[in-house]
C-alpha positions as CSV (number, residue, x, y, z in Angstrom):
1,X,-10.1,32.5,-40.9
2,X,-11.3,28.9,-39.9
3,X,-7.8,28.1,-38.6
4,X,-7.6,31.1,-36.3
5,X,-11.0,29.9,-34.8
6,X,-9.9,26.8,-35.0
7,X,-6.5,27.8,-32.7
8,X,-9.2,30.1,-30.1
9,X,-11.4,26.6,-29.1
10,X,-8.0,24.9,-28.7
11,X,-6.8,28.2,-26.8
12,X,-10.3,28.1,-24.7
13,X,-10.0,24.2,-23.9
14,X,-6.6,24.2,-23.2
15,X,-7.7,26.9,-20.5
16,X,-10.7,25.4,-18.8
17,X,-8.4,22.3,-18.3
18,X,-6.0,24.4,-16.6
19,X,-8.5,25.8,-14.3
20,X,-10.0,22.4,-13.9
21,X,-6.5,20.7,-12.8
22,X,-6.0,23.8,-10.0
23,X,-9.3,23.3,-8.3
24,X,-8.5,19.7,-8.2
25,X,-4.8,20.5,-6.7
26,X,-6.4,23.2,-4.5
27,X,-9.0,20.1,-3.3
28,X,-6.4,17.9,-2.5
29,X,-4.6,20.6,-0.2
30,X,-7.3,21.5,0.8
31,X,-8.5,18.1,2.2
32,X,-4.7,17.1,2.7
33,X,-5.0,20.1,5.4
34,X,-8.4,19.4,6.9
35,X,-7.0,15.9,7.9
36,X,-3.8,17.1,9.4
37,X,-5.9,19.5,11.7
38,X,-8.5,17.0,12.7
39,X,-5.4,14.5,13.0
40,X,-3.6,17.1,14.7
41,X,-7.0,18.0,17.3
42,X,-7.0,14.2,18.2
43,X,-3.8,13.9,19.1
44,X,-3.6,16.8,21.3
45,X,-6.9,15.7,23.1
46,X,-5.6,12.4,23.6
47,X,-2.0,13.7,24.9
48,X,-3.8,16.5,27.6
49,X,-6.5,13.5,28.7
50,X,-3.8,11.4,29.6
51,X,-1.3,14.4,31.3
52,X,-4.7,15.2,33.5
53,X,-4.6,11.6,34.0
54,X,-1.4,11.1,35.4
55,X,-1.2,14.7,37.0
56,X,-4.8,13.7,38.9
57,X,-3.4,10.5,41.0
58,X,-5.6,9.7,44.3
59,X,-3.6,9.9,47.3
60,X,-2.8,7.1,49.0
61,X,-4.5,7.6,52.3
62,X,-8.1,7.3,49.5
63,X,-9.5,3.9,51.0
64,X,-11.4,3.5,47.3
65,X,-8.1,4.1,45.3
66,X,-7.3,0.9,43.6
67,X,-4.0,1.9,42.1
68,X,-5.4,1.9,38.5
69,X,-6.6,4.1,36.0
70,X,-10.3,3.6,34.7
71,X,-8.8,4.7,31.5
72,X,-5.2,2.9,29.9
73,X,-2.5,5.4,28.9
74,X,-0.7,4.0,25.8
75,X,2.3,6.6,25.9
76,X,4.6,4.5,23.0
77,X,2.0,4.4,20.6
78,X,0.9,7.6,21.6
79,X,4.5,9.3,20.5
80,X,4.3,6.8,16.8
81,X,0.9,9.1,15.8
82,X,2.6,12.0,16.6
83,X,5.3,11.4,14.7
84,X,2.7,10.3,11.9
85,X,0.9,13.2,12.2
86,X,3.8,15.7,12.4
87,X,4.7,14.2,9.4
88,X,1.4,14.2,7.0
89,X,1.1,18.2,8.9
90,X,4.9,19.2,7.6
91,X,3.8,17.1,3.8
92,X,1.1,19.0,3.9
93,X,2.4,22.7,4.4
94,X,5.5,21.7,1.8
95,X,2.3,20.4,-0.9
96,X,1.0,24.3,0.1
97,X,4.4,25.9,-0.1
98,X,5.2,24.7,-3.2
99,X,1.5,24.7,-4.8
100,X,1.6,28.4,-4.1
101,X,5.4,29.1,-5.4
């Protein structure tokens, strides 16, 4: 009888580590997710700032148009996040994909 209570704690502790190892994988995807959308909320906000931008140009009979934007576009770097974030987005939902297979 002491080894079959013996072989239950192992059995209960072997469990509880289990469950302790998928909340701390569902924690990771979880944050892993939160930061792709934030990421993702950025970027998009930064992108349709500087299409309004360039869509809102002064015409040129505006005596106070100087020819410059109050605010610099950066349109290469702008494209490197993107790709950055399309990236961590797609590791993200492949982390989730498989997680959940």
């Amino acid at each position: 009888m002491p080894l079959f209570n013996s072989q239950q704690q192992n059995d209960r502790g072997a469990r509880w580590r289990g469950i302790a190892a998928t909340v701390v994988v569902e924690l990771l995807v979880l944050l892993a997710l939160a930061f792709a959308v934030v990421s993702y909320v950025e970027w998009s906000s930064d992108a349709a700032l500087a299409e309004f931008m360039s869509a809102t140009e002064p015409s040129a009979s505006d005596p106070n148009h100087s020819g410059k934007f109050s605010t610099p576009t950066h349109p290469a770097k702008a494209r490197a996040d993107c790709d950055r974030r399309v990236e961590l987005l797609h590791l993200a939902i492949t982390t989730l994909a498989i997680y959940h297979a």
